[in-house]
Each structure stands twice: as C-alpha cells, then as structure tokens.
ZAMARGU-4260 file (C-alpha; in steps of 0.2 Angstrom, whole numbers, plus 5000, padded with zeros to 4 digits):
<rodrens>
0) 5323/5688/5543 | 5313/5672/5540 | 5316/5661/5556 | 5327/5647/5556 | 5320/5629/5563
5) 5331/5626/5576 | 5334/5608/5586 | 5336/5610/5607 | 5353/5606/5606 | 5358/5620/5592
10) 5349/5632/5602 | 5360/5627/5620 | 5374/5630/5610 | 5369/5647/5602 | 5364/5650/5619
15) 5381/5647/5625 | 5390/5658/5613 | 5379/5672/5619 | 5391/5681/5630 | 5407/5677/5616
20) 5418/5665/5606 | 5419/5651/5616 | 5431/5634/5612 | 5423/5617/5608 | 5428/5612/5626
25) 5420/5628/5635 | 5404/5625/5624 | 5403/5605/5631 | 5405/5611/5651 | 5394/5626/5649
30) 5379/5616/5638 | 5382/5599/5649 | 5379/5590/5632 | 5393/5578/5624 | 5407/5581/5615
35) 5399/5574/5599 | 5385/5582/5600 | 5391/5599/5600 | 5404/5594/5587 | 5388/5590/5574
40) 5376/5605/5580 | 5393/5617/5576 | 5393/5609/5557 | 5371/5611/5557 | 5375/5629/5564
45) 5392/5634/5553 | 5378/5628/5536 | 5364/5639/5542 | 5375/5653/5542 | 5371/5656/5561
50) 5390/5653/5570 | 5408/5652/5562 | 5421/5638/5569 | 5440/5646/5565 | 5452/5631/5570
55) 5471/5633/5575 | 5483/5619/5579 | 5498/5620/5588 | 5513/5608/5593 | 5521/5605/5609
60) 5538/5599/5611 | 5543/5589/5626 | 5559/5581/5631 | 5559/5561/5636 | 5578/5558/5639
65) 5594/5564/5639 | 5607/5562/5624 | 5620/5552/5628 | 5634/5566/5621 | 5629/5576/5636
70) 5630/5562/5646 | 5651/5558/5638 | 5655/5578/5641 | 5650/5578/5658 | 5660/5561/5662
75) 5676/5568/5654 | 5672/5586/5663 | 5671/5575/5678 | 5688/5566/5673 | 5697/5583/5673
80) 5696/5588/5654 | 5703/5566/5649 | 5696/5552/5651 | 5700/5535/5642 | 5688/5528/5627
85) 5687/5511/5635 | 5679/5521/5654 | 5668/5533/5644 | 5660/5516/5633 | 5659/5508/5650
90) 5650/5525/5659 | 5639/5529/5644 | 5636/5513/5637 | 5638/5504/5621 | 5619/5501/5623
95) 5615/5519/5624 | 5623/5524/5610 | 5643/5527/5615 | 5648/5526/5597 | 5634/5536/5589
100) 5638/5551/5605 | 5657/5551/5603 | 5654/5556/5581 | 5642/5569/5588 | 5652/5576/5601
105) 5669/5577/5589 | 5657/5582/5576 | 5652/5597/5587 | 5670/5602/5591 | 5671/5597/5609
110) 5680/5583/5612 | 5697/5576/5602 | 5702/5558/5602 | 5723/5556/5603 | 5731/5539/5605
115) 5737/5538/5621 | 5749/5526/5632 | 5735/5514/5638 | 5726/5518/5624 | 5715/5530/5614
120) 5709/5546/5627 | 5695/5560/5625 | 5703/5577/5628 | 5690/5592/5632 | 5692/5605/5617
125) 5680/5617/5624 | 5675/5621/5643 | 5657/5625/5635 | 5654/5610/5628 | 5635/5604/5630
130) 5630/5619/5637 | 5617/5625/5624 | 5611/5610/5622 | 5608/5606/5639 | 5600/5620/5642
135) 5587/5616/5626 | 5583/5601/5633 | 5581/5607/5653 | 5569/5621/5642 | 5558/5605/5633
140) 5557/5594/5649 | 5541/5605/5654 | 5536/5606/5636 | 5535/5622/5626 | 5527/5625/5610
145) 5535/5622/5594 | 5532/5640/5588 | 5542/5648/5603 | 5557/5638/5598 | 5573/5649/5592
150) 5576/5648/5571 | 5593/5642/5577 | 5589/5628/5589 | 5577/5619/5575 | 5588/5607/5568
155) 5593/5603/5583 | 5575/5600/5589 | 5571/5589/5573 | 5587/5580/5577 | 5582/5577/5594
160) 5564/5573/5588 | 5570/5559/5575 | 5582/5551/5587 | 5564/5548/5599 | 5572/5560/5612
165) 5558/5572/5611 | 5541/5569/5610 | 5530/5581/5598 | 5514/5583/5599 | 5500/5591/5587
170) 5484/5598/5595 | 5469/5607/5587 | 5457/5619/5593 | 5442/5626/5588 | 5435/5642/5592
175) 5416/5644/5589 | 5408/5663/5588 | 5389/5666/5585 | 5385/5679/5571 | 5371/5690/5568
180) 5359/5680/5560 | 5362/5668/5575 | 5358/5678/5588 | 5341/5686/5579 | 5339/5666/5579
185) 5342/5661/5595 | 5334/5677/5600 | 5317/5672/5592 | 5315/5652/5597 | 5304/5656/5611
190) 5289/5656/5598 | 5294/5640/5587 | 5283/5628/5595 | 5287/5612/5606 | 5299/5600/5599
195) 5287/5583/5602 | 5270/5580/5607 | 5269/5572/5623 | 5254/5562/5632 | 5253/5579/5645
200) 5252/5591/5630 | 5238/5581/5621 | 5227/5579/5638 | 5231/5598/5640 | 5224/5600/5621
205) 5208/5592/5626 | 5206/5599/5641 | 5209/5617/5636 | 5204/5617/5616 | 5220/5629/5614
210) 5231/5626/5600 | 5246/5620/5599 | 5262/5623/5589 | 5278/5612/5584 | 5292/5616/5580
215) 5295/5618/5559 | 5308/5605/5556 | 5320/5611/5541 | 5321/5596/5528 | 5334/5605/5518
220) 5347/5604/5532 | 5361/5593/5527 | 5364/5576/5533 | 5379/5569/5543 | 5389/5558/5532
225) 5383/5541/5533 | 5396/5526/5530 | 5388/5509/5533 | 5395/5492/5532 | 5399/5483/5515
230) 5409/5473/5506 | 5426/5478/5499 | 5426/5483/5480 | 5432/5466/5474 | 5421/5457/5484
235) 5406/5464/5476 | 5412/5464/5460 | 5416/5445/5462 | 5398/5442/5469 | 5391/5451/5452
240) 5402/5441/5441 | 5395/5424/5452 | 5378/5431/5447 | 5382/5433/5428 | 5389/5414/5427
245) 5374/5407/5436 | 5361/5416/5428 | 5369/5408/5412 | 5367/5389/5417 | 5383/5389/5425
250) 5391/5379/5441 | 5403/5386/5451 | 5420/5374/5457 | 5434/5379/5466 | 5452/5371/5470
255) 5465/5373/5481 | 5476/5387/5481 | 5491/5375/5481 | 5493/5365/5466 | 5508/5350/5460
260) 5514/5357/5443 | 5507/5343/5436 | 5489/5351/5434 | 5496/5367/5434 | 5508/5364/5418
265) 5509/5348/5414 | 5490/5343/5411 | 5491/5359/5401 | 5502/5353/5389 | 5517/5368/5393
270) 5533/5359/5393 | 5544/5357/5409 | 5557/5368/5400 | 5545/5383/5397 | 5550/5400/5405
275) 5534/5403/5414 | 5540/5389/5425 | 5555/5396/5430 | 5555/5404/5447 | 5554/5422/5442
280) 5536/5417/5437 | 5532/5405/5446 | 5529/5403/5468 | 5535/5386/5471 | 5532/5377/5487
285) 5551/5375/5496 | 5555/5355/5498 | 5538/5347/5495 | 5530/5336/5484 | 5514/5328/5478
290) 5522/5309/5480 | 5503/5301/5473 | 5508/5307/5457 | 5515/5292/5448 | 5517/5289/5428
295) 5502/5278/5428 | 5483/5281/5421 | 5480/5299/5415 | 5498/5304/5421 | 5507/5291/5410
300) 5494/5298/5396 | 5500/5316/5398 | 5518/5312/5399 | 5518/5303/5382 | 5508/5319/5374
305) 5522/5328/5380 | 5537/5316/5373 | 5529/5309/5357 | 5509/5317/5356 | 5503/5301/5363
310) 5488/5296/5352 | 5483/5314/5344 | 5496/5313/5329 | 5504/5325/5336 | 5524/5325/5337
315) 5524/5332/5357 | 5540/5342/5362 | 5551/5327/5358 | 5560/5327/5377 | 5562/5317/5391
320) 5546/5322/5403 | 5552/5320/5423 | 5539/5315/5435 | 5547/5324/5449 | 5545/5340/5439
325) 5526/5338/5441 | 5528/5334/5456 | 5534/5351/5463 | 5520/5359/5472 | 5516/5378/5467
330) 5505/5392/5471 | 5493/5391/5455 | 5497/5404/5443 | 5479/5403/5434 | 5464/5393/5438
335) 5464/5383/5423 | 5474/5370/5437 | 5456/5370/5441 | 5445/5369/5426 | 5458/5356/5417
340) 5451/5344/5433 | 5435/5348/5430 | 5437/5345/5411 | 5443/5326/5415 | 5430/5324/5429
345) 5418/5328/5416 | 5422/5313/5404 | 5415/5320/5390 | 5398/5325/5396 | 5389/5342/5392
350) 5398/5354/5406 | 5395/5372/5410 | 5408/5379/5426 | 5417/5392/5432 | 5429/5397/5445
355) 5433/5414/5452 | 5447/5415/5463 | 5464/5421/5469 | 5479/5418/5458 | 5499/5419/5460
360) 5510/5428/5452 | 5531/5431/5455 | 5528/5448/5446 | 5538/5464/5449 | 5524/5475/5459
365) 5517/5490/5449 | 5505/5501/5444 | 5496/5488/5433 | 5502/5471/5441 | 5501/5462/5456
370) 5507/5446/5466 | 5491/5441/5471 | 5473/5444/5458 | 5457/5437/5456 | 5454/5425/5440
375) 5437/5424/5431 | 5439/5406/5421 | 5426/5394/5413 | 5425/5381/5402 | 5410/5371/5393
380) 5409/5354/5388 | 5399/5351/5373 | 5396/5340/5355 | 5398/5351/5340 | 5409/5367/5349
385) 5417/5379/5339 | 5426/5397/5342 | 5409/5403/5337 | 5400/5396/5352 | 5417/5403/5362
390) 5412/5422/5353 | 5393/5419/5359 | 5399/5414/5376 | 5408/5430/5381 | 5397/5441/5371
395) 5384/5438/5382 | 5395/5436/5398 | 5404/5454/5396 | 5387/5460/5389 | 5380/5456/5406
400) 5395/5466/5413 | 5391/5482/5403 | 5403/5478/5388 | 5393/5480/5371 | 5405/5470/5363
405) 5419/5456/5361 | 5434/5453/5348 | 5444/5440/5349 | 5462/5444/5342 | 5473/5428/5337
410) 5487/5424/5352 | 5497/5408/5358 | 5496/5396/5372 | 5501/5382/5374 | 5484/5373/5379
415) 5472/5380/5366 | 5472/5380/5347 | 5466/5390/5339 | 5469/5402/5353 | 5465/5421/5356
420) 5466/5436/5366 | 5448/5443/5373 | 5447/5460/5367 | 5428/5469/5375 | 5422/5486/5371
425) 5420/5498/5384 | 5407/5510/5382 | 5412/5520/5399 | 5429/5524/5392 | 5426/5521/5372
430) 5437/5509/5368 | 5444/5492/5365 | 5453/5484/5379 | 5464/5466/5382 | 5455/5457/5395
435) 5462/5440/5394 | 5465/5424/5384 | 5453/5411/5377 | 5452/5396/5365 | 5449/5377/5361
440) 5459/5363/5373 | 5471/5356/5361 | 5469/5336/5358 | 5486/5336/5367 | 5475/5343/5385
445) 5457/5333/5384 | 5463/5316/5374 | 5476/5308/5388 | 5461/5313/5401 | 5448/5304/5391
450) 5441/5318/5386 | 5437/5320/5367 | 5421/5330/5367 | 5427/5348/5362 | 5431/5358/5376
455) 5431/5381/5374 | 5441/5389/5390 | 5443/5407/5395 | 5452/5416/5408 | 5451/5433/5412
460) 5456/5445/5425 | 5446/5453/5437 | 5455/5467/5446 | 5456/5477/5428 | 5440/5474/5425
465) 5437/5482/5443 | 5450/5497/5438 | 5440/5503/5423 | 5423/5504/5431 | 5431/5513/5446
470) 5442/5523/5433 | 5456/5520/5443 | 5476/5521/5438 | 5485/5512/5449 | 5480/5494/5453
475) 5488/5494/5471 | 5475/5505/5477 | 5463/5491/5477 | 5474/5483/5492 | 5481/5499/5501
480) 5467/5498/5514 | 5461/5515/5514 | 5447/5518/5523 | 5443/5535/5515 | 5445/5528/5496
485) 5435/5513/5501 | 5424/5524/5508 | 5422/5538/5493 | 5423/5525/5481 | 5424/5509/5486
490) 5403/5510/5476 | 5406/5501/5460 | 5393/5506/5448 | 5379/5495/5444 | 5377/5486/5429
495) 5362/5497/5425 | 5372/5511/5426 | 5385/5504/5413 | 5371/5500/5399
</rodrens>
C-alpha cells in the first residue's frame, strides 16, 4: 500500500495500540502525551482509515440521602406499630418533607391515619414496610450502574432521581483499536524522513554530503474545526447597514432608549386615545414623568395640531389634549421618537440621518415577533421632496442589501400622508416581502416644529431582514444564545453573495 504521512504524535499512538484496543485514558498514560492531543490524532487516525474509535456510555446511580418515608416508618416501628401525627411531624420534620412522606407512605399501603383521642395516630399496616426500598437505597449508596438496576425498581429510581435523592451520572468511553492498514503504517515509518531540519542535521549535511529526507506531509488531511471570535449575527448585519447609510451621505444619531410620550406619540401626530398607546402595546415607565414638558413653544404647537390643526388647515382630532399624557415616560416603540427630533433640530435645512437601534414592544412572543428588535429608520430634509425621491431612496438602500427591487403599497399612519408599506424583492427566496412603513411627515408633524421644508421617513425592521438571509423560521433563535447555531450559522452572507 502507498505509505501514509504520519505526524510523531500519530505514530506514539499507533504505537500504543500495537499490542490491542486500548481506552482513551490507557492511550494518554502509555504515550505520556495529553489528553487533547490524543483526542485529535484519534480523529486524524479514524480519517485515514488506520484505527477505529467505538464509544459506549454508561450511567451510575448513587444515592445522596435518605427519604423521609423510611425515615416516618421506622419512627412508628420504633413507637410499637402508633405513633401521633403531631411526634412523627416533629421527628421527621416539616422542613424535610413530613407531609410529602406521609401521602407516600399511605400511598404505598404501609401506614393508616385514624382519628384518635389526642388526636390523629399512624397505625403500622404492614411489618415490611420500607424494606425494599431501604434495601434500594443501601444498594445505590456505593453507586451501581443504571443498567444493572431491576425492570421493577425503575420508577422507583427515577422517582428517587427527580426528588434530588439520587445523584445520576453519564459517562463515556472510548475504545480505540488499530487496523491493518495501521499497522503496515506504523510498521513502515522508520523510512519517512525526519519531521524538521535542525541546526545539527544541516551541519551534519555539510559535513558528510549525505542526503537527507523529510517526512512527506499529507495536505489533504482534514483540519480541526476552527471557530474564531466575531460578532453576533445582528451585530454584523447592523454594521452592514451602518455602512450602506454612510456610504449614501448619511449621518448617523441616536437617542435614548427611554422616551416622554410626548416624542414618542404626540410629536407624531397619533392621538392620546389611540390603541397603540394602551398598555398591551405599549412599556410604560411605572410613576415617572418628564416634568420639563410644559404647554409652551413647540409643545403648545403640537397640542393645538392635535385639538384644532393648528396652522395647517387642518381640523386636528377635535379633543382635549392632556399634558400629563405626554408626560408619561415609555420605552420607545420605534425610533421615529428619534428622527422626529432631529427633523425639528434640522429647522428646515437639507438633512440626511439615520438611526439603527433597539425598539420595544408589549408583543405576545412568537415565532415572527419579539419584545425587544432592532429598527433601521431615516429621514431626509430637503426642498422639492416627493414620494419619488422616497422610491429612489430605498431602491438604492435595499439594492445595496441585495434586494433588486422596492414597491411601495398604500397604508396608514398617523404621521405620514401619503403613507405606504416598503415592499422589496428578494431574489434569494423570489419574492415580494413587507419590510416596513414609509411616507411624507404630515403638515400636522414638521409645522408646530418649524419645520416646513418637506420631510420623507422610513422605518424598517432589521431582525426579518436578518431571518431571510439566514433562511431562518423562527425569529427567537436570533436570541437563544446557541453557541452551535451561532457557530454553523451565525455567517451572514455577504452582499456579494446576494447579487
């Protein structure tokens, strides 16, 4: 057969299996190498075909305390066959589980309670009583494996196990055996060269002129897995989308996570009666308050859009507006609470931002929704905007994102008019999908901030975005914290690879 290249360490260990099957353990003390060592030159041996590695597990059972039924039998045995309710609770203890013994032992047909004349008594039913089991448990102390236990004494094992009275533990072992082609291997390395040049070899080579061999190194062998450290999927998705918006003249701002209502609804023209800020949508801040917020300036402004339209000819809801309403400090529920600000700080001038960051919502947790998720928002600030500059916009934003194209389907919000739903084609799964909403600020948003330059928005959400690239079902696996999915497919694919 063709020789195999062979590293020193596979050959100590094919060396070791020479005279039989040897267990990982025996391999380590006979070779003097480490544990880990061995361990990978078994998986570089078992692929070249030169051992085989068969492992078996096995349990082990082993009692850590006594339960407290044996414990009440024996006190009544002790008693004569009676003893009281009242000296049993105080003998066993009500901390250790009196009540739970007593069901198990009337359960089990040895004891009987009768009311008696100080009381309720514990009468003996059967002079046996906790035998078997005591003789189970004297069995386990030394620890025994699960296999040798009796078909009939199972359940009461796995009982014993779920009340913590029995300790199980799994063990594997691995038996490692040499095979043919190993040991016309390991019988023919004498002749495969040293493993490194050395200063002494080279002086040798000059000195004598005889030449020397190395050792053939096999470049097909496979590779221990490699698992580096990286950011979590969302984080690099978030980075990518940071990269898109800047590379389109875009700044990015952020906000705090805590927001009054007042930029969170009210700036936004939604009324203080709308559903969406009702507590089943809605994480608001228990018994505090943003006290700055007066009706005065912009806030006076926005509470007149909301009760008459203000200046914008429109008619507003037509109700009372409540400055303690606004006042109410919540958890944002979108980031426009953060581009809104930016649209007053921006006072009309030509604006490009965007914020990416985390959202709340009090939504029932499902395959497709979750409490906390990442928001992708922007605005521009500009003379002459329209929904065709909007359409352009996230064209060439989702375009950068591997979507070949954008629809915007008509919707409702209370902050934009005309308003619309994103819709982007992805060519990975070949089709349409929703990704989030988009429009013009209404006069209602921008005027009582003195803002009347027009003003497109868009938010959309990132963690479905993240879904379909990874072609995932579930949403909550993005946050379960599994080292082996982060690790097989926490890779998002690269933009390159979506176009």
């Amino acid at each position: 057969m063709e020789k195999t290249p062979l590293h020193p360490i596979e050959r100590k260990v094919l060396a070791s299996l020479a005279d039989g099957p040897k267990l990982l353990e025996a391999i380590v003390a006979s070779t003097g190498l480490l544990p880990d060592q061995v361990r990978r030159s078994i998986s570089w041996l078992s692929s070249k075909g030169l051992v085989t590695a068969t492992e078996a597990s096995s349990t082990e059972l082993k009692a850590t305390g006594r339960p407290a039924e044996l414990t009440l039998v024996e006190k009544v045995k002790e008693m004569g066959g009676e003893a009281s309710v009242a000296y049993l609770r105080n003998a066993v203890g009500e901390d250790k589980g009196f009540s739970a013994a007593m069901g198990r032992a009337i359960s089990a047909g040895w004891v009987e309670v009768k009311e008696g004349m100080m009381g309720q008594i514990v009468l003996l039913k059967d002079k046996e009583a906790g035998r078997s089991l005591e003789a189970l448990v004297d069995l386990l102390k030394g620890g025994v494996s699960e296999a040798s236990v009796a078909p009939e004494q199972r359940s009461t094992v796995a009982d014993l196990v779920k009340r913590g009275l029995v300790e199980r533990n799994e063990s594997k072992t691995v038996s490692v055996a040499i095979t043919q082609d190993g040991t016309e291997a390991v019988n023919s390395v004498e002749d495969q060269g040293f493993d490194r040049l050395t200063s002494e070899i080279l002086s040798a080579v000059r000195a004598t002129g005889v030449e020397v061999k190395l050792r053939p190194i096999d470049v097909a062998a496979s590779a221990p897995a490699f698992h580096p450290g990286r950011r979590h999927p969302v984080k690099e998705l978030i980075a990518e989308v940071r990269e898109v918006y800047l590379s389109m003249g875009f700044a990015e701002i952020a906000g705090e996570a805590v927001q009054p209502a007042l930029w969170n609804f009210d700036a936004l023209f939604t009324p203080q009666d709308h559903p969406a800020r009702e507590l089943q949508d809605t994480f608001y801040v228990k018994g505090m308050r943003d006290e700055s917020i007066a009706r005065t300036g912009e806030v006076a402004n926005i509470a007149a859009a909301h009760e008459s339209g203000w200046r914008t000819g429109s008619k507003g809801w037509r109700y009372k507006w409540n400055v303690e309403e606004a006042r109410r400090l919540v958890l944002r529920t979108h980031n426009t609470a953060v581009t809104v600000q930016a649209t007053r700080d921006s006072k009309g001038a030509e604006t490009r931002v965007f914020s990416v960051a985390r959202v709340y919502r009090n939504e029932n947790l499902d395959y497709k929704h979750l409490a906390e998720l990442h928001q992708m928002e922007g605005i521009v600030v500009g003379e002459g905007l329209s929904l065709r500059d909007l359409m352009g916009v996230l064209t060439k934003f989702y375009g950068k994102l591997g979507m070949s194209g954008v629809k915007l389907w008509p919707s409702y919000f209370p902050y934009t008019e005309p308003s619309m739903q994103v819709m982007v084609y992805y060519d990975k799964v070949g089709k349409w999908l929703e990704m989030g909403g988009a429009g013009m600020f209404r006069p209602e948003v921008t005027w009582p901030l003195g803002v009347k330059t027009p003003v497109i928005a868009w938010g959309c959400g990132l963690e479905r975005l993240l879904m379909l690239r990874l072609g995932m079902d579930d949403i909550r696996e993005l946050y379960n914290n599994d080292l082996r999915w982060l690790r097989e497919r926490g890779e998002i694919a690269s933009t390159q690879d979506l176009l």
